[in-house]
C-alpha positions in Angstrom: -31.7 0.8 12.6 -30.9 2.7 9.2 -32.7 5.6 7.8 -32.4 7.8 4.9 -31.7 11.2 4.9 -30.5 14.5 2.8 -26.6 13.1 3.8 -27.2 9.2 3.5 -28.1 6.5 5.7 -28.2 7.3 9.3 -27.7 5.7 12.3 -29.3 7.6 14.8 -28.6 4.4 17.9 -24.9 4.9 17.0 -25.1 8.8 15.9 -22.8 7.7 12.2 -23.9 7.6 8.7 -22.6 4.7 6.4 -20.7 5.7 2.9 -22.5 9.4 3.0 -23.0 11.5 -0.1 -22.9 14.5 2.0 -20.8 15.9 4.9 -21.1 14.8 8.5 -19.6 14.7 12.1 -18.9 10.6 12.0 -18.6 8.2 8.2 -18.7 4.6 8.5 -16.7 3.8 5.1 -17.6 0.4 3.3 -14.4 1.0 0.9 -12.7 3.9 -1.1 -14.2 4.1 -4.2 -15.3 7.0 -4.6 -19.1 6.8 -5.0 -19.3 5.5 -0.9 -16.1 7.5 0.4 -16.6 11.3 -0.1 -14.2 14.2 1.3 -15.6 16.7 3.8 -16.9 14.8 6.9 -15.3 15.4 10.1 -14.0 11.7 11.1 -13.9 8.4 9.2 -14.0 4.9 10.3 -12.9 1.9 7.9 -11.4 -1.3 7.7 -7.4 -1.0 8.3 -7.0 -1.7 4.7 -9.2 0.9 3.3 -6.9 3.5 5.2 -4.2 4.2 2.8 -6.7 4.2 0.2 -9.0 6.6 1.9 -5.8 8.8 2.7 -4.6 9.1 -0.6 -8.3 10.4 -1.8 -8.6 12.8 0.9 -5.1 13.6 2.1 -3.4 14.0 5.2 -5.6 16.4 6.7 -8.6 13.7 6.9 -9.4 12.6 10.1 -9.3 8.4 9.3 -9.4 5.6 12.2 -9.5 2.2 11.3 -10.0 -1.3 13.0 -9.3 -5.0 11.7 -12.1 -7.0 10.1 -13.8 -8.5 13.2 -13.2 -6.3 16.1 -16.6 -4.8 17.2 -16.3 -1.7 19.0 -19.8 0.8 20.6 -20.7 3.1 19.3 -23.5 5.3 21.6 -26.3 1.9 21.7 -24.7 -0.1 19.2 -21.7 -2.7 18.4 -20.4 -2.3 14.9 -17.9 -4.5 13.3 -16.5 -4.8 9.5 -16.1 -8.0 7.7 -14.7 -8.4 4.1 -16.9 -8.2 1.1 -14.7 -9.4 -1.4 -14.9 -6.5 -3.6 -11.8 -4.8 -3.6 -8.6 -4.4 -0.9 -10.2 -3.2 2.4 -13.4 -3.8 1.3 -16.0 -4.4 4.5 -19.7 -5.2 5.3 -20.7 -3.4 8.0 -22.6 -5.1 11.1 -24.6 -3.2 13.8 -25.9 -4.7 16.9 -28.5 -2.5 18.7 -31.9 -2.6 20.1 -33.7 -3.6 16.8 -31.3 -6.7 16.1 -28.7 -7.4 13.7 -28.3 -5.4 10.6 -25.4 -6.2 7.9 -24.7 -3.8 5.1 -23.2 -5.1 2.6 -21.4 -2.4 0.8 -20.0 -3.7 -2.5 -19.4 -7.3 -2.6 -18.7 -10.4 -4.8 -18.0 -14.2 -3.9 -15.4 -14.7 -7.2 -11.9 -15.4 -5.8 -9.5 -12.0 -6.0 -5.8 -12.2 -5.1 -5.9 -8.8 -4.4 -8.5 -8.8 -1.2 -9.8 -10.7 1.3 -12.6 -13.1 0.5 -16.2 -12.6 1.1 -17.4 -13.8 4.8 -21.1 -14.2 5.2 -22.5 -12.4 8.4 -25.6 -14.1 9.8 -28.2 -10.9 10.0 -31.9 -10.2 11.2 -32.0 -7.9 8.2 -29.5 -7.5 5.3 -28.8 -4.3 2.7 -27.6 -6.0 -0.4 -26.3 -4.1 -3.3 -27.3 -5.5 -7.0 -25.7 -3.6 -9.4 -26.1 -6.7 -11.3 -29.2 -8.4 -9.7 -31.2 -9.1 -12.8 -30.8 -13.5 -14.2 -29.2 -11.9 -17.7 -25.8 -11.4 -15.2 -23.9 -14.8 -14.4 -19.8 -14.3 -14.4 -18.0 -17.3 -16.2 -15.1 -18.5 -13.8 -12.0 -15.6 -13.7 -9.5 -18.6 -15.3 -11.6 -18.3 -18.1 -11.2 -15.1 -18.5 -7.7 -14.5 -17.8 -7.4 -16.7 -20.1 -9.0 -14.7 -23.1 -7.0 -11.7 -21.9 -4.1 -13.2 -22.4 -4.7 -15.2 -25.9 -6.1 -11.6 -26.8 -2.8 -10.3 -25.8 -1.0 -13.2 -27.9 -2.9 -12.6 -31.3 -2.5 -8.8 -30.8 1.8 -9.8 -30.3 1.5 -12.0 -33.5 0.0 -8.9 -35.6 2.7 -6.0 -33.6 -0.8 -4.5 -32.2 -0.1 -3.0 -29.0 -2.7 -4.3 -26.5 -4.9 -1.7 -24.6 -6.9 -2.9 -21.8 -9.1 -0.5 -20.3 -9.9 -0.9 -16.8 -11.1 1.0 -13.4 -8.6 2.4 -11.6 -9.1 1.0 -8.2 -9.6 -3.1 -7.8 -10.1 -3.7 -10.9 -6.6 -3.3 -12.4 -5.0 -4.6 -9.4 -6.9 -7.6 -9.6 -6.0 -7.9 -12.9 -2.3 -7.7 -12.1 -2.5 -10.0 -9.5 -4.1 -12.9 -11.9 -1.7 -12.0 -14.6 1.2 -12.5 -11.9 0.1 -16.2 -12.0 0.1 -17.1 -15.2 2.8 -15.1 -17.1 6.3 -13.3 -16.1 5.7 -10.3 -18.2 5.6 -7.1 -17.5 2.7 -4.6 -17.6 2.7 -0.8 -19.1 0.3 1.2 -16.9 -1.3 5.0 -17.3 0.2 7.2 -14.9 -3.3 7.4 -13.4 -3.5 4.2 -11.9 -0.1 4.2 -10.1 -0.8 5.7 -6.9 -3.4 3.3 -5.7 -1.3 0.3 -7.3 1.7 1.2 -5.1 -1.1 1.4 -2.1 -1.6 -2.7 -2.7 2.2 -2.9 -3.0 2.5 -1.5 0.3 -0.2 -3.8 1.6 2.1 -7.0 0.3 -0.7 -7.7 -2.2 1.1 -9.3 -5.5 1.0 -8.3 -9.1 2.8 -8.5 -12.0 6.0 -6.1 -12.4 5.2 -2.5 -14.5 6.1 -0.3 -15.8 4.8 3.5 -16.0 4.7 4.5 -19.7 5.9 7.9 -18.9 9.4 5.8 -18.6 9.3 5.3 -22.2 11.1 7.6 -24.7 8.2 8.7 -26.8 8.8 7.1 -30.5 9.4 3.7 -28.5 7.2 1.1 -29.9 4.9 -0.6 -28.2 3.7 -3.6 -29.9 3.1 -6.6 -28.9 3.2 -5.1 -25.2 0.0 -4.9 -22.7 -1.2 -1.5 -21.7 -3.5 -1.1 -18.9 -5.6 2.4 -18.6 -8.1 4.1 -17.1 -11.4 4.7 -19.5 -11.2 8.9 -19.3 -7.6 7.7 -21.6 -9.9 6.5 -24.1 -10.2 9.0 -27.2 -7.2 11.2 -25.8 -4.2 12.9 -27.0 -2.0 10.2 -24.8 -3.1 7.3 -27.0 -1.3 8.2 -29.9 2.1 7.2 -28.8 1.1 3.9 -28.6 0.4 3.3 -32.1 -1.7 0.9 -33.8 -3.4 -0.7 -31.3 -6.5 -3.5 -30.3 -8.4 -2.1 -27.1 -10.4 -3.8 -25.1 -13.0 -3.3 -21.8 -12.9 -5.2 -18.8 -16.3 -5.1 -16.7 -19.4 -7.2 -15.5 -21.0 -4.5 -18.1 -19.5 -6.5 -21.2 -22.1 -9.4 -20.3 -24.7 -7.7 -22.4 -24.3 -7.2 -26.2 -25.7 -4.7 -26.7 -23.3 -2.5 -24.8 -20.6 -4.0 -26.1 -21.9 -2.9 -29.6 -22.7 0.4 -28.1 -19.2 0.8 -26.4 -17.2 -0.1 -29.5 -14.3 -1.9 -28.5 -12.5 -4.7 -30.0 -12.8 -7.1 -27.3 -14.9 -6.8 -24.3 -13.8 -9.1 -21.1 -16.6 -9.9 -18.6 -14.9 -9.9 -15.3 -17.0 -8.1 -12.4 -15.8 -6.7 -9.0 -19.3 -7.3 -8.0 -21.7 -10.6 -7.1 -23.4 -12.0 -10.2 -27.7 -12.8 -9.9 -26.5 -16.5 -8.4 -24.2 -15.1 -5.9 -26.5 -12.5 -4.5 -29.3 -15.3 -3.9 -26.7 -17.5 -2.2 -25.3 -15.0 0.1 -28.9 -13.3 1.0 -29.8 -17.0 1.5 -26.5 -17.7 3.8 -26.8 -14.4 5.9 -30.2 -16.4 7.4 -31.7 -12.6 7.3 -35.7 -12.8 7.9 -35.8 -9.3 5.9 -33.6 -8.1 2.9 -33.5 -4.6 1.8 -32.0 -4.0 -2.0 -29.9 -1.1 -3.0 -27.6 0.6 -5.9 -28.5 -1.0 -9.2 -31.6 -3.3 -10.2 -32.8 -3.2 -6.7 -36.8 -3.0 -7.3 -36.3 -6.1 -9.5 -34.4 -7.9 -6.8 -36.7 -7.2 -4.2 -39.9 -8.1 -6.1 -37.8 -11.3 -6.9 -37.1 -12.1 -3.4 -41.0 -11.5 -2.3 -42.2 -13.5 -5.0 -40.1 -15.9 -3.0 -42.1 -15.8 0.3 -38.8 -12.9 1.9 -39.6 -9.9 3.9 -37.9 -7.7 1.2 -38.1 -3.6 0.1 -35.8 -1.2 -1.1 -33.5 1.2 0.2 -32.3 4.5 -1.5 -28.6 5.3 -1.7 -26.4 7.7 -3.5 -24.7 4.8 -4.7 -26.9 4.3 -8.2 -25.9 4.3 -11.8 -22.8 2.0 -12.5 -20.2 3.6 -10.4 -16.7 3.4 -11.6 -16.0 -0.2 -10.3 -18.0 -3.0 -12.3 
């Protein structure tokens, strides 16, 4: 159903590639981060979330359709149809129906709970393409209340000493989920990097809610910050910017901060493991929930994975992407 090439997994029953690295007539787009949704193709399809997203990367001149999760449309000798992955807003597996089954790609997914997105459905499949960024055993997330709660006991000690707090986080789903879970548990407002506004408003738009901020921009410089939370993208880290928010405590949220020694490596003060993506548990329950008599791995430990799942008595193998290396969403 799926085949690599030079421009990324092809499609040749429905004449569409899926999250290409390379430009083509017709992009099935899983969601808009940018190592699956690439400018230059002549037409995208997505989830009707994705959209705005997608538009505000590309711009108005991009040629972007969109359906809701669940309407299957044909496309040349297949039905395709895009479910939510859980990952971030507009997020989608994508399922194609054609002459050799039922395939479901998975795209980036994870089973946690997010305010900011639709939850993960499982699609049953003949064959399903998981990612594993994380699929090795060393990766299990604690639950998010957990780690909310760290954040913000973090954020209290750092209040106590008139540190100003610096959290460090990816600029798309991850720091909207973050403002959406600190929306429950605290009335305070958040100072963001001017970087991450344009895709917050986006989820704004979409109804999704966070907690109130406030650009720092709106701040005279020589305004303390302490005691406040500061939420910024990791190219802020080491720059010119951070001086004006003088002494600070910074920390890392990512699925990455699960192993020490990157933490150690990294340098931060605190390091909060929260992932956009499934953990080793949750990718064994959803390949085992999709039904799928053959698994294909891809983007991260997939080799491991899929010798994992054949030890296991599955029909598995691997299937190259574009999408390897950590991507700017863990």
């Amino acid at each position: 159903m799926l085949r690599e090439t030079p421009a990324g997994l092809y499609c040749e029953a429905g004449d569409f590639h899926i999250d290409p690295w390379g430009a083509v007539p017709r992009a099935l787009i899983t969601h808009a981060h940018g190592d699956h949704a690439r400018p230059g193709s002549a037409s995208y399809l997505c989830v009707t979330d994705c959209a705005p997203l997608l538009a505000r990367r590309f711009g108005p001149e991009a040629a972007i359709e969109s359906l809701p999760y669940g309407k299957a449309i044909t496309l040349g000798r297949v039905r395709v149809s895009f479910h939510p992955a859980g990952h971030i807003l507009g997020s989608a597996q994508i399922r194609i129906e054609g002459p050799d089954g039922i395939w479901v790609l998975s795209g980036d997914y994870k089973r946690a709970a997010d305010p900011s997105c639709a939850p993960f459905e499982p699609v049953p499949c003949d064959t399903f393409v998981t990612e594993c960024t994380f699929g090795l055993p060393i990766y299990r997330w604690d639950d998010t209340e957990v780690v909310i709660t760290e954040i913000l006991d973090w954020w209290e000690l750092n209040r106590a000493r008139s540190l100003t707090s610096v959290l460090f986080c990816y600029t798309l789903g991850k720091a909207q989920r973050l403002l959406g879970e600190l929306a429950r548990v605290t009335d305070r407002s958040v100072y963001v990097h001017g970087m991450l506004i344009p895709m917050i408003e986006v989820y704004r738009e979409r109804g999704i809610a966070m907690s109130t901020t406030t650009p720092l921009i709106q701040r005279p410089r020589g305004t303390s910050f302490a005691g406040e939370l500061v939420l910024a993208p990791l190219s802020a880290r080491g720059t010119p910017w951070m001086r004006r928010l003088g002494d600070i405590s910074d920390g890392f949220v990512s699925g990455l901060m699960r192993v020490r020694g990157v933490r150690r490596q990294r340098a931060f003060d605190r390091g909060f493991v929260l992932s956009d993506h499934a953990d080793w548990p949750a990718i064994l329950h959803t390949v085992a929930e999709t039904g799928a008599s053959r698994v294909l791995a891809s983007h991260g430990h997939a080799e491991p994975l899929a010798r994992y799942l054949a030890s296991q008595g599955r029909h598995s193998g691997v299937i190259r992407t574009a999408w390897e290396g950590e991507g700017d969403d863990s």
